[in-house]
ZAMARGU-4260 file (C-alpha; in steps of 0.2 Angstrom, whole numbers, plus 5000, padded with zeros to 4 digits):
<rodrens>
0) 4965/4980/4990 | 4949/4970/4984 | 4956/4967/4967 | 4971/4956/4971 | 4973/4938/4973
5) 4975/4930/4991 | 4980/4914/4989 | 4978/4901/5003 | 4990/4888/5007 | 4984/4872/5015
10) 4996/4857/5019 | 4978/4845/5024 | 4979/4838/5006 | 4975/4818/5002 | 4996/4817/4993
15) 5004/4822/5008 | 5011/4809/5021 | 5002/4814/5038 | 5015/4823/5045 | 5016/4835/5031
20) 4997/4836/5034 | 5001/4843/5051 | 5011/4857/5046 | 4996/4868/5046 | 4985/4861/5060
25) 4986/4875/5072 | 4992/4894/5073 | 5001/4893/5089 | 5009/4879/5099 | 5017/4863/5092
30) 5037/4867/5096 | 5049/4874/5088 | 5052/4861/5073 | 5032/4863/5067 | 5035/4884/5067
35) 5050/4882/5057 | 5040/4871/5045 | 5024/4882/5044 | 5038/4897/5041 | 5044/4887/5028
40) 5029/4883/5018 | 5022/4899/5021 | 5039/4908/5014 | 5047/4895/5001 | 5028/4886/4995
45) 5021/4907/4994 | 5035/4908/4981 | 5032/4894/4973 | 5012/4896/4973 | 5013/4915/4966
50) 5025/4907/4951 | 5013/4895/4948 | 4995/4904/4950 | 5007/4918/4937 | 5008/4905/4925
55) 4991/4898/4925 | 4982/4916/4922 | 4996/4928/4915 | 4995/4937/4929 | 5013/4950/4929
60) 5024/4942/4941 | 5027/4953/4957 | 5043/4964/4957 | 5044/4969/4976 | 5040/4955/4990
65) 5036/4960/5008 | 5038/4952/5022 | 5028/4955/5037 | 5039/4950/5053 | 5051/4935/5049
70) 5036/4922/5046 | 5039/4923/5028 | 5055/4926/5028 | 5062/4910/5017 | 5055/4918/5002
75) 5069/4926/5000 | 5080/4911/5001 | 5067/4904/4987 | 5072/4917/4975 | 5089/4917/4978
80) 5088/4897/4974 | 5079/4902/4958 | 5091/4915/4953 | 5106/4903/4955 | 5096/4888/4944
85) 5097/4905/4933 | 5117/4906/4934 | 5120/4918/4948 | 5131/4913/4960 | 5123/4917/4979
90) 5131/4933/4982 | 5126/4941/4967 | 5108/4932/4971 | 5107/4939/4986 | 5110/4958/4980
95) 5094/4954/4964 | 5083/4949/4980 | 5086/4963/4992 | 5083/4974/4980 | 5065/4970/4977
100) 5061/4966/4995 | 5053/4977/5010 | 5055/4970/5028 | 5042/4976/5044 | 5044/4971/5061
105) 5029/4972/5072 | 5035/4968/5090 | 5046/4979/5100 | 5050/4963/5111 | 5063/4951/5106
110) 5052/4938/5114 | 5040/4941/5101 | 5053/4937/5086 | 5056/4918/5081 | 5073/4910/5085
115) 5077/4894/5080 | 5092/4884/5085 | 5105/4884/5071 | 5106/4864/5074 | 5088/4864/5066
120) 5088/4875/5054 | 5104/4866/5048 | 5095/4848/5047 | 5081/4857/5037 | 5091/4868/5023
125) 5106/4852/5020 | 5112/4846/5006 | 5098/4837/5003 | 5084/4845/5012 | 5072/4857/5002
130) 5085/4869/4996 | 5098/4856/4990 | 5108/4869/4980 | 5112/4883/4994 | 5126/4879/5005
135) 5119/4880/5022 | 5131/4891/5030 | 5126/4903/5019 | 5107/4902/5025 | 5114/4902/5043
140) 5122/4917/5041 | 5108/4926/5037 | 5100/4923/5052 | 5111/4921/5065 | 5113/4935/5081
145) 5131/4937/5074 | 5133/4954/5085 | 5139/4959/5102 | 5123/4955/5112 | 5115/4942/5100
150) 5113/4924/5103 | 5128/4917/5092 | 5118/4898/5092 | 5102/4904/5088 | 5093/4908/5071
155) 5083/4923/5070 | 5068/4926/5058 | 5070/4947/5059 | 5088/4946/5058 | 5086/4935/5043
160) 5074/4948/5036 | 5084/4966/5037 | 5099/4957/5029 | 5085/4949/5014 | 5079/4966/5012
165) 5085/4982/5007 | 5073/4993/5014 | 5063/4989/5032 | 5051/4998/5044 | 5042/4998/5059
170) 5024/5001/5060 | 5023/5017/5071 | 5034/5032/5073 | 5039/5026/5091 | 5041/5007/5084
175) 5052/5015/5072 | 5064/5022/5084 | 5063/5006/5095 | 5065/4995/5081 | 5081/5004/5076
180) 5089/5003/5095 | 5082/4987/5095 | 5093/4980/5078 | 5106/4994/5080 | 5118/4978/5082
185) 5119/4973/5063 | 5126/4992/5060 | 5139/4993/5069 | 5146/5010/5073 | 5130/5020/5067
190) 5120/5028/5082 | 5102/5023/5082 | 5095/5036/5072 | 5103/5033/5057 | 5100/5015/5058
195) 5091/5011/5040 | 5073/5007/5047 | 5059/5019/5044 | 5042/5019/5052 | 5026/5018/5041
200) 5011/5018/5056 | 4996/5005/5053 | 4980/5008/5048 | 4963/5001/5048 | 4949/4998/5034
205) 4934/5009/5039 | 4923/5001/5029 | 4923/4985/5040 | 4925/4993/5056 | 4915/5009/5052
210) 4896/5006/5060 | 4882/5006/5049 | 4873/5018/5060 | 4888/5033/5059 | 4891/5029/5041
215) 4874/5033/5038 | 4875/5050/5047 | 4889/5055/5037 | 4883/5051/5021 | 4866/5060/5026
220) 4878/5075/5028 | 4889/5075/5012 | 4881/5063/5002 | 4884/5045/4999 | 4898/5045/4983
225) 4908/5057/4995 | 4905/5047/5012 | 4912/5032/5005 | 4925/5039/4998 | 4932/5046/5013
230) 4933/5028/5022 | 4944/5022/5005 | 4955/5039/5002 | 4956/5047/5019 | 4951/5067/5012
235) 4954/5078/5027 | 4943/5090/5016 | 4927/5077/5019 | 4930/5072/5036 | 4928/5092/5041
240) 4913/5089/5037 | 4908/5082/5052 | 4909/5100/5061 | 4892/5105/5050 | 4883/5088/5060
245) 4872/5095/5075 | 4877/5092/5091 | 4860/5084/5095 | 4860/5071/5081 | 4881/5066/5087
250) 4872/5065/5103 | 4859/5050/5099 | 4870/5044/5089 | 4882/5041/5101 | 4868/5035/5113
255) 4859/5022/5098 | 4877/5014/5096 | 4879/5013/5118 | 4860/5006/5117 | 4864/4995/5104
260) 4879/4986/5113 | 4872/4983/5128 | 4859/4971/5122 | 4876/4962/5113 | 4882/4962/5127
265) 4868/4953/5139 | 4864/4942/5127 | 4882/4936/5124 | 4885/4937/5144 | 4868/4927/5146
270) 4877/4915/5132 | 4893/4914/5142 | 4885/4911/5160 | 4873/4896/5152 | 4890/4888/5143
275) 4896/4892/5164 | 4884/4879/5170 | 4871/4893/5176 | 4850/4890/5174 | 4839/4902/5166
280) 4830/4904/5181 | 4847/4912/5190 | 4850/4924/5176 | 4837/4937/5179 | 4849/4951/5186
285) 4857/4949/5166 | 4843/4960/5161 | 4851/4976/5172 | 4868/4974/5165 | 4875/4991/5158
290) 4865/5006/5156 | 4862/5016/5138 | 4863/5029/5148 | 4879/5026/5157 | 4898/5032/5151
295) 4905/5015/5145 | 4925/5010/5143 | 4930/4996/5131 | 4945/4988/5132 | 4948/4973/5119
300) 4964/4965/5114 | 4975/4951/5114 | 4982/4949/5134 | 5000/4947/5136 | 5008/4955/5149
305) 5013/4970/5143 | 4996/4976/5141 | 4991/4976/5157 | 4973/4970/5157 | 4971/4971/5175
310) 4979/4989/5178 | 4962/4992/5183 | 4960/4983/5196 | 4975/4989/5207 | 4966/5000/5218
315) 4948/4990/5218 | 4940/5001/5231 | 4944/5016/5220 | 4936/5006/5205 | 4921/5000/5213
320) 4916/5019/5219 | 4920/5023/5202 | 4909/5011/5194 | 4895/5013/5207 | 4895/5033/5208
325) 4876/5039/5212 | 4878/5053/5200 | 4895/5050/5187 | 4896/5032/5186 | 4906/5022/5173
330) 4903/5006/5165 | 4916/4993/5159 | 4915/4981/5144 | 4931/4969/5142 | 4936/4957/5130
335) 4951/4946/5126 | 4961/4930/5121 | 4976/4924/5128 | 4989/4916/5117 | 4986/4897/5120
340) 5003/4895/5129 | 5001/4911/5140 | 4999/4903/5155 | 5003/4923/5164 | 4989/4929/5151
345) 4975/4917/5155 | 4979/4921/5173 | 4974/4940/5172 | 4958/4935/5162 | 4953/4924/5179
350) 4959/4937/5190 | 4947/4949/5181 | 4933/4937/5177 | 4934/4935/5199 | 4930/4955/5199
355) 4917/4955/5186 | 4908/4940/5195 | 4904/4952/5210 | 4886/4954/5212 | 4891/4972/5219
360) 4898/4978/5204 | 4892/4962/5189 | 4881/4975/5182 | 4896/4990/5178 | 4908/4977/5171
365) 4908/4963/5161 | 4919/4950/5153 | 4914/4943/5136 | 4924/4928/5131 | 4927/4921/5113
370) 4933/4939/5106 | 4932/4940/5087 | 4927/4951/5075 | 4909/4952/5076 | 4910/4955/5093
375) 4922/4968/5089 | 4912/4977/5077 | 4899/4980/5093 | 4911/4984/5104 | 4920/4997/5093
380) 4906/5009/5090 | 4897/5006/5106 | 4909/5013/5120 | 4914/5031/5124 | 4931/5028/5130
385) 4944/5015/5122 | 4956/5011/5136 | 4974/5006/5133 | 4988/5005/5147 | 5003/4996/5139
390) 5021/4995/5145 | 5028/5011/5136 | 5035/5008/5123 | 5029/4988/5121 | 5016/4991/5109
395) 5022/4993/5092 | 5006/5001/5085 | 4988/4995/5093 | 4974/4998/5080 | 4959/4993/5093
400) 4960/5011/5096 | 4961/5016/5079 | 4943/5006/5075 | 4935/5014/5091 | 4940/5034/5084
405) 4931/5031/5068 | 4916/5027/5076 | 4918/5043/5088 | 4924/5032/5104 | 4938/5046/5112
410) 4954/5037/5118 | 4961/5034/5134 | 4977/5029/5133 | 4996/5026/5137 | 5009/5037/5124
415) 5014/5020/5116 | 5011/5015/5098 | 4999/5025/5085 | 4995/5035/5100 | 5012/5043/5104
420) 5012/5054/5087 | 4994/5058/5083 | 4989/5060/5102 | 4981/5080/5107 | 4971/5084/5121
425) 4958/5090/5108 | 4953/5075/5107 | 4958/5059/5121 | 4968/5060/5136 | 4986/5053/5139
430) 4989/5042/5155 | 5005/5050/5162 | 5020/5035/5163 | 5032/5033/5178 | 5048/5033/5167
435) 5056/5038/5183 | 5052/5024/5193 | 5065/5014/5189 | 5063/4997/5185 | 5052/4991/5201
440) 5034/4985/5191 | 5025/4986/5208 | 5028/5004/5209 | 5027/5007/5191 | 5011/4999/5189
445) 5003/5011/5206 | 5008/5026/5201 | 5002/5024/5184 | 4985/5014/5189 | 4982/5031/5201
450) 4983/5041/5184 | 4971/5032/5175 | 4958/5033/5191 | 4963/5051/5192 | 4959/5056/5175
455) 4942/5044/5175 | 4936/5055/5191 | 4942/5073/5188 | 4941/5075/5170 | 4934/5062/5158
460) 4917/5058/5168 | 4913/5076/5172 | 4917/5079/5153 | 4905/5065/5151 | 4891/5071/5165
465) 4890/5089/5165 | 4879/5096/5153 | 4877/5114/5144 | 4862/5125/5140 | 4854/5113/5129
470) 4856/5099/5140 | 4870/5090/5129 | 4887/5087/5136 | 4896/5102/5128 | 4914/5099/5126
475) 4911/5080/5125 | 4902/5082/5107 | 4916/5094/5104 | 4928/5081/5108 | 4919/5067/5096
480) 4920/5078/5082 | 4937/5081/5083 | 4942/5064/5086 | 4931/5060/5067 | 4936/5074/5059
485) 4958/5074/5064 | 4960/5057/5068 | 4947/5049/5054 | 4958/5054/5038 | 4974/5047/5048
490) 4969/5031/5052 | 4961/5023/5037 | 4968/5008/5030 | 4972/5019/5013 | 4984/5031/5021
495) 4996/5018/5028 | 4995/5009/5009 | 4998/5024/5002 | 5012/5027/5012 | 5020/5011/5008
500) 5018/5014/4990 | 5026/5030/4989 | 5040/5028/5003 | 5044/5007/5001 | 5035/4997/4986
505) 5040/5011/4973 | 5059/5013/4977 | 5060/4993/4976 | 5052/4992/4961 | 5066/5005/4955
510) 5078/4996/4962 | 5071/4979/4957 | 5071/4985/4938 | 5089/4993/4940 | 5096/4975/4950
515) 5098/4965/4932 | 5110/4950/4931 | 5126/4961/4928 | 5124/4975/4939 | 5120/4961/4953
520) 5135/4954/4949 | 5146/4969/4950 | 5136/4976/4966 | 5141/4961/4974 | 5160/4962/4969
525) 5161/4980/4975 | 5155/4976/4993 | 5166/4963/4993 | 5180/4973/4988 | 5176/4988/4999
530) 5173/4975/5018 | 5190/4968/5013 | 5200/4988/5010 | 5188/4995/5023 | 5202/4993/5037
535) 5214/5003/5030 | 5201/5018/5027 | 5204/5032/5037 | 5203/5048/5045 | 5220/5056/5046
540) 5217/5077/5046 | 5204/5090/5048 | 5205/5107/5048 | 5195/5122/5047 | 5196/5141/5042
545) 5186/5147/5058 | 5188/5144/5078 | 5173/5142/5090 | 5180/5159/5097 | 5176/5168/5081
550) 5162/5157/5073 | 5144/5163/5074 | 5127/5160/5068 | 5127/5162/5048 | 5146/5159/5048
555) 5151/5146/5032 | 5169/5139/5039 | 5178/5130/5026 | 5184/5111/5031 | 5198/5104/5023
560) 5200/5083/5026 | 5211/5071/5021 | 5210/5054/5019 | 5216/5038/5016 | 5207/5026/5007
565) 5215/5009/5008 | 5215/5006/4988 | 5197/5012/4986 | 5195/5027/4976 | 5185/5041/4979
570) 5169/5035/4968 | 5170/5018/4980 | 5165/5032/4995 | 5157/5047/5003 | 5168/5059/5015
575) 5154/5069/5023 | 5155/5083/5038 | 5140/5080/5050 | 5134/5094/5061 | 5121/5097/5072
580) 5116/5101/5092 | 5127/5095/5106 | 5122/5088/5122 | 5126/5088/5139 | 5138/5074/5135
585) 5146/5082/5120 | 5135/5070/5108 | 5129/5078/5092 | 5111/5076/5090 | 5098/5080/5076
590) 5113/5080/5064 | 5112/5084/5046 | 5127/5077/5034 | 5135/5087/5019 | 5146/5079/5007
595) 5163/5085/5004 | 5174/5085/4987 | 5189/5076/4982 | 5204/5089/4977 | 5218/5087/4966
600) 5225/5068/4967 | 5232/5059/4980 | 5250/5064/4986 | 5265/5053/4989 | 5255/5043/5004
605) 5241/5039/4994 | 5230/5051/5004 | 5217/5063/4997 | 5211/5079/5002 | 5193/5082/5002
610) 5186/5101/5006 | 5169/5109/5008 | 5158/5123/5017 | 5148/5118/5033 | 5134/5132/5037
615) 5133/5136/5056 | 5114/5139/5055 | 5108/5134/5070 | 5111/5144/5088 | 5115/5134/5105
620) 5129/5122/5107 | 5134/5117/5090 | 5148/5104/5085 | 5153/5093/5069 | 5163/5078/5064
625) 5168/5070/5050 | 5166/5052/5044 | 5169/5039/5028 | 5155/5030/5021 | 5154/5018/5006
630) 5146/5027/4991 | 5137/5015/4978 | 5121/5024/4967 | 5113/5004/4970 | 5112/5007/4987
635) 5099/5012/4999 | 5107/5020/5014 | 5124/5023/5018 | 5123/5013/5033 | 5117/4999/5023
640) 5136/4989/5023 | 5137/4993/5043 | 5156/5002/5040 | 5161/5019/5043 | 5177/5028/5046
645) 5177/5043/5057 | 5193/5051/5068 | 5202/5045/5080 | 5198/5053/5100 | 5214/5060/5099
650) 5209/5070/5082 | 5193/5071/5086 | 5194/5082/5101 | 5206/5094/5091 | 5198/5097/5076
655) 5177/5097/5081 | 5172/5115/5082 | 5161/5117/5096 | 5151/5132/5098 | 5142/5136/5113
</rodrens>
């Protein structure tokens, strides 16, 4: 990062008519037509641009394209349109492309995806629109909800860009799983788990959002060379460092960065009341607005909905005795946008901006329009707590707290996002979520607003306040260490690159470099030949050498399967034996899948036989199935064609050994 080219497309040029001008006027609004345009340019005029800045400087053209979200998602149809110019036809196109390209979604909402009617989408890829040579009800299929749930009339950018790409993620642990529920549709017959989307969870880059103030106490402890190598590489071994920092100089530091955004923040608040239409001579009381001195919350973020930005406010007596305590008080720093056409956001901004207006309480909370990074860069390192109380599980990652944790700001938050994995008591707090609550937001929203007060009055500010021997807050400095020294080498911008290098880019280049014009051709006849036998593949036997009233723990039972393959052959497959726990409802869970053997050849039926052993190494209710997958070496998961062949109820019941 640093040493690659970003290039910058701008449609605001002299040749263009003024409606091509247009297409990049804004980021947000302008209807549906003028996003699928911007999508578009971004997707097929990226293509076309990295082509062209290749040829001009001899720069190696890419091998693997990613695609964050669907926004530039018709890069794909770009290269499938170069490939065919190149004398491929669009299925064997379409196999070279996936090969080499990575897909992450970033929203756990549907609402957050781009759908386009297919009507439009239509009119814009025609015969002679800008891809003249792709049939268009190729394009559509790509894209349409063509599942049980979906939208059958509507287009969708993320739908589009699992079936371009070969390998996809979401960008936590948590948005992993949801993601995979979420798209569970376009694999039809897989449970969720092994739905072919992994999770890589974001990072941030320290050296931009690392304070000048707390670099400089870490290279003063480790030296320079090593300090700013552990905002790039993310060395656990140079973060541990920070437990040989005396608590006394984490303590000033932490206060020096608290001192240093509160002047931000008057001057910007004296800014934003003069832009109000307020006089200087009414702005004197400006000058007593948060206290150095004082435990400080930041909470700064986009404001949709889902994030809940006035959570805070639902019991305001209980927040105004916590902001005005005579000897634990707190101290609240907000800042936001709201999506221009988030009518519901801008609401919770006025309701908020009402509360912070209150000459009770105008000196313990603020609102700071205009949010952007410089303000960020304050913010970050200059509160003690970083708030966030999401809708579990709404946020897919949320790296606001992620930029406060490396400037030693402890986090207060919802188990949602980058939070739900790396979160220990050692070093934030959790707010307790009222999954039982049903679906009633009122009740939801109290009981969960009553846990954030509760841990902001019986924990966090008597962590904060109470002070040991030497007159330093004891377990809070413990806290701050931890948070720098765990959560800094997790966070960093270079882990999650890392991360996609080893786990994405590097098997799609592989693949990329294994995908020539032949074996594209013959990947695509193969699927085509194995959707079109797949009916007649089945599941007709299964024994096994042992009974769930002799098996036990250790035991190897032997399983014996046979199969029909509908004119496939056995190198066209995979039989596998999955086993694992059993639930309540008889559903194996954490299963783990062996691959059986073909035997002989098939008898008079055409049928094969297929044996194996199956290890019962785990103790508890214990069951096993078995199942038919397409087998390919070109392919990424065995879920990746959405077909598989398992038993029938009837055979089911009597041949899975269960063992309790």
């Amino acid at each position: 990062m640093g040493r690659i080219p970003l290039l910058l497309l701008d449609s605001d040029i002299e040749e263009n008519d003024l409606g091509e001008r247009g297409v990049t006027d804004r980021l947000y609004g302008g209807g549906s037509e003028h996003r699928l345009l911007q999508e578009m340019l971004l997707g097929i005029g990226g293509v076309r641009a990295v082509r062209t800045y290749c040829e001009l400087t001899g720069h190696v053209a890419p091998e693997v394209f990613h695609t964050n979200e669907g926004h530039a998602g018709f890069l794909g149809l770009e290269r499938i349109a170069e490939l065919r110019s190149q004398g491929l036809d669009f299925d064997a196109a379409l196999e070279a492309v996936r090969a080499g390209t990575v897909f992450t979604t970033h929203t756990p909402v549907p609402a957050g995806i781009d759908r386009f009617d297919r009507e439009l989408v239509a009119r814009h890829f025609g015969p002679h629109a800008e891809l003249p040579n792709m049939e268009v009800d190729r394009i559509l299929r790509l894209g349409m909800e063509s599942y049980p749930g979906g939208e059958p009339n509507l287009f969708n950018m993320a739908v589009m860009g699992l079936r371009l790409a070969q390998r996809a993620n979401g960008v936590s642990v948590l948005h992993g799983q949801v993601s995979r529920e979420m798209f569970a549709g376009l694999w039809p017959g897989f449970d969720s788990e092994e739905v072919p989307i992994t999770s890589v969870t974001n990072g941030v880059h320290a050296p931009t959002w690392v304070a000048p103030e707390v670099y400089r106490l870490g290279a003063r402890q480790i030296g320079a060379q090593r300090a700013e190598e552990a905002l790039s590489v993310g060395d656990s071994d140079r973060w541990d460092s920070v437990a040989d920092i005396a608590d006394q100089d984490i303590w000033e530091l932490r206060r020096s960065l608290r001192e240093l955004l509160v002047l931000e923040v008057r001057e910007r608040l004296r800014a934003s009341w003069r832009q109000r239409g307020a006089g200087a001579a009414e702005l004197g009381w400006i000058d007593g607005v948060l206290d150095p001195d004082v435990l400080t919350i930041g909470f700064a973020r986009r404001v949709p909905s889902y994030k809940r930005l006035t959570l805070m406010l639902r019991d305001r007596d209980r927040l105004m005795s916590l902001l005005l305590h005579p000897e634990r008080p707190v101290q609240i720093v907000v800042a936001g946008k709201a999506h221009p056409a988030d009518d519901g956001g801008k609401r919770l901004i006025q309701e908020l901006v009402r509360f912070a207006d209150d000459p009770r309480v105008r000196h313990r909370i603020v609102f700071l329009p205009d949010y952007g990074m410089a303000m960020a860069q304050k913010l970050y390192p200059g509160c003690d707590i970083w708030l966030n109380n999401p809708l579990r599980p709404l946020e897919a990652c949320g790296t606001s707290g992620m930029k406060a944790a490396l400037n030693g700001c402890l986090n207060l938050s919802v188990l949602d996002g980058w939070w739900d994995e790396w979160f220990q008591p050692d070093f934030g707090w959790s707010i307790p979520t009222a999954d039982g609550a049903g679906t009633d937001p009122e009740r939801r929203d109290a009981i969960e607003a009553a846990a954030l007060y509760d841990l902001l009055e019986q924990r966090i500010t008597t962590s904060f306040y109470d002070r040991g021997r030497g007159g330093l807050p004891d377990r809070w400095i413990d806290m701050v260490r931890r948070t720098l020294s765990l959560l800094g080498p997790k966070v960093l911008a270079g882990r999650m690159v890392r991360e996609y290098v080893e786990r994405l880019y590097t098997p799609a280049a592989h693949a990329h470099r294994a995908m020539d014009a032949e074996s594209a051709r013959a990947l695509a006849g193969w699927k085509a030949r194995v959707r079109a036998a797949w009916h007649a593949v089945t599941v007709d036997h299964v024994e096994t050498s042992v009974t769930a009233t002799t098996a036990q723990l250790g035991t190897t039972l032997g399983l014996r399967v046979r199969v029909g393959l509908g004119g496939l052959k056995p190198e066209d497959v995979e039989v596998q034996a999955v086993s694992g726990r059993v639930d309540e409802e008889d559903r194996i869970t954490d299963a783990a899948a062996v691959a059986l053997k073909p035997v002989g050849v098939p008898d008079g039926d055409g049928r094969w036989v297929y044996e194996g052993p199956l290890t019962l190494d785990r103790t508890g209710p214990f069951g096993y199935t078995v199942r038919i997958l397409p087998g390919h070496r070109l392919l990424a998961s065995g879920a990746e064609l959405g077909l598989v062949a398992v038993p029938s109820e009837e055979l089911a019941g009597a041949a899975g050994l269960l063992m309790r």
